[in-house]
N, C-alpha and C positions, 0 to 999 in steps of 0.2 A: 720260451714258454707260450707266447702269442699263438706262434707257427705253428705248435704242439695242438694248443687246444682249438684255435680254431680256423689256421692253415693249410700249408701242405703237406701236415704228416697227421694231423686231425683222425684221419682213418686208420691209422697204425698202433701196435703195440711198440715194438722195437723201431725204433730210428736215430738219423742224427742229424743235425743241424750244422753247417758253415757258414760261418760270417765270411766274407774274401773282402777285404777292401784291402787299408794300410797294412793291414796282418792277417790271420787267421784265427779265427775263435769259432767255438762248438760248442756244443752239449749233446749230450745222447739221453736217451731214454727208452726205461726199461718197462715192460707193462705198463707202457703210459705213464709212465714217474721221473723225471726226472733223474738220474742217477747224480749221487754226490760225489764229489771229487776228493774227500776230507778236507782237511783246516784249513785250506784255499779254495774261494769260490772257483768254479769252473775248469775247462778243460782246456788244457794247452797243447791245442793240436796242431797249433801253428809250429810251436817246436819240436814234434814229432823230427827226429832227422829220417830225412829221405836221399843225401847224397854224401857220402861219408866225406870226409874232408873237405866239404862242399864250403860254402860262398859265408864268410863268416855272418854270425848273426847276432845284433845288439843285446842279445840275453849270455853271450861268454861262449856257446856252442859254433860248431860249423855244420851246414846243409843243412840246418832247420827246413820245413817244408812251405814256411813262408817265407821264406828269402829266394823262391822257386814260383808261388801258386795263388802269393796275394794278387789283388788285383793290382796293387801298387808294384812289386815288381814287374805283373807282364806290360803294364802303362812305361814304365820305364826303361825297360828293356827294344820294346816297341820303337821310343822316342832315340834310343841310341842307334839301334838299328837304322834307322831311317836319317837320322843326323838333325834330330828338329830340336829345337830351343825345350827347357824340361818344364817352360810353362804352359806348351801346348796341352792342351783340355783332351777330357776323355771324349769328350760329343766328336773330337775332333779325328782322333784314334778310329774310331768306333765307324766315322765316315770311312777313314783309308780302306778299312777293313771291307766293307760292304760294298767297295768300288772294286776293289781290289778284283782283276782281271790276268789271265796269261799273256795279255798283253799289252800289260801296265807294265815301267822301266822297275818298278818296287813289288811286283808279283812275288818273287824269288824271295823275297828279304821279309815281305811281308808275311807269307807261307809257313817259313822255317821257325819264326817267332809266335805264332801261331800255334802250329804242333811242338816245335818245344812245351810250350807251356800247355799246353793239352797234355802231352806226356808227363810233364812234373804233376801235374793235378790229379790223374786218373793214377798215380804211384801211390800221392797221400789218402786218396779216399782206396785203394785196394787194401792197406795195410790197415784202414779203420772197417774197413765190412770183414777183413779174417776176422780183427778182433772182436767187435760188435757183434756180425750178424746181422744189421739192421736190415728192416723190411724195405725201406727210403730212407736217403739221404735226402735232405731240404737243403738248400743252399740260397743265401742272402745276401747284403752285403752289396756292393757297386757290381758286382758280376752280373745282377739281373740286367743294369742296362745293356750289358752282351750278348745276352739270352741267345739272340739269335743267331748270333755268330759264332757261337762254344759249344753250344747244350747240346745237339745234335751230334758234334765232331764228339763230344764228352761221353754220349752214352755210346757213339758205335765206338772207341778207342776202348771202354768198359767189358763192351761186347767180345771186342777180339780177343781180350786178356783172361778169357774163361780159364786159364791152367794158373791162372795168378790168384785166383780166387776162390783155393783151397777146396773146392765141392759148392761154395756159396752158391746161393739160386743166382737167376739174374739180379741186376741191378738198376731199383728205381730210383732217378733223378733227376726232382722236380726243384724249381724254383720259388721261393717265396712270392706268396699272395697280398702278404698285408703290408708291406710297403713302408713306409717310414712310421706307421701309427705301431708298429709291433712292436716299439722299445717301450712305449707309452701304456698299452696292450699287459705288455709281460710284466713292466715294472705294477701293474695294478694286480694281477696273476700272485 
């Protein structure tokens, strides 16, 4: 609601919002309204499935799209790849990534977990712009501290996928503004 009113979709009629941390959570909105979900608050886009028979997920489903796109699996994923202890920190992650060179011995390993999860992410927001339509997508959640190392790879992997996006115009995808005050924000909203 925060983001909505006075963030990064602020300018928009049609949009949507992703939380990426432990899971995945959204909301969309319609003419600037929030869309309701019926007799459950909010939207479960985290369980949207994205890989059929995929990676089971603590809700009874398999290949939900957060068992692929939270930021909690790519931190985890990350950590296996590379063979590090699972209490290494995201600050820590987040370095590998931005050192990360072709001629680091982890280039290769680092890379492939990288576009994987580029790939699973740019699947689950394709399947909510067919259905949406949104003008932007806002995205929140522990992904902003990666901004710099996703958003970019995020919107040109968007870009290439033009025949996946049904006629959809391009796709804007900005990151949240308001920062940890926007739960504080919305709950007041």
């Amino acid at each position: 609601m925060a983001e909505n009113q006075y963030g990064c979709l602020k300018d928009y009629d049609r949009s949507i919002f992703l939380t990426l941390g432990t899971g995945i959570g959204g909301a969309a909105f319609l003419n600037n309204e929030l869309l309701k979900a019926g007799r459950r608050p909010g939207y479960e886009f985290g369980h949207m499935v994205i890989e059929k028979d995929g990676i089971p997920c603590h809700c009874g489903r398999k290949g939900c799209f957060e068992r692929y796109a939270s930021m909690k699996a790519f931190k985890n994923n990350l950590r296996s790849a590379l063979n590090l202890d699972e209490t290494t920190r995201g600050q820590e992650l987040l370095e590998k990534i931005r050192n990360n060179k072709p001629e680091n011995k982890d280039y290769e390993v680092i890379e492939q977990v990288v576009s994987t999860y580029i790939e699973d992410l740019s699947t689950g927001i394709l399947n909510l712009v067919n259905i949406f339509e949104p003008e932007i997508i806002g995205i929140g959640g522990s992904f902003v501290y990666f901004e710099e190392v996703f958003l970019s790879r995020l919107r040109t992997k968007l870009e290439e996928s033009k025949q996946d996006r049904v006629g959809r115009d391009n796709i804007k995808i900005e990151t949240a503004i308001l920062g940890n005050d926007a739960g504080m924000i919305g709950a007041v909203l």
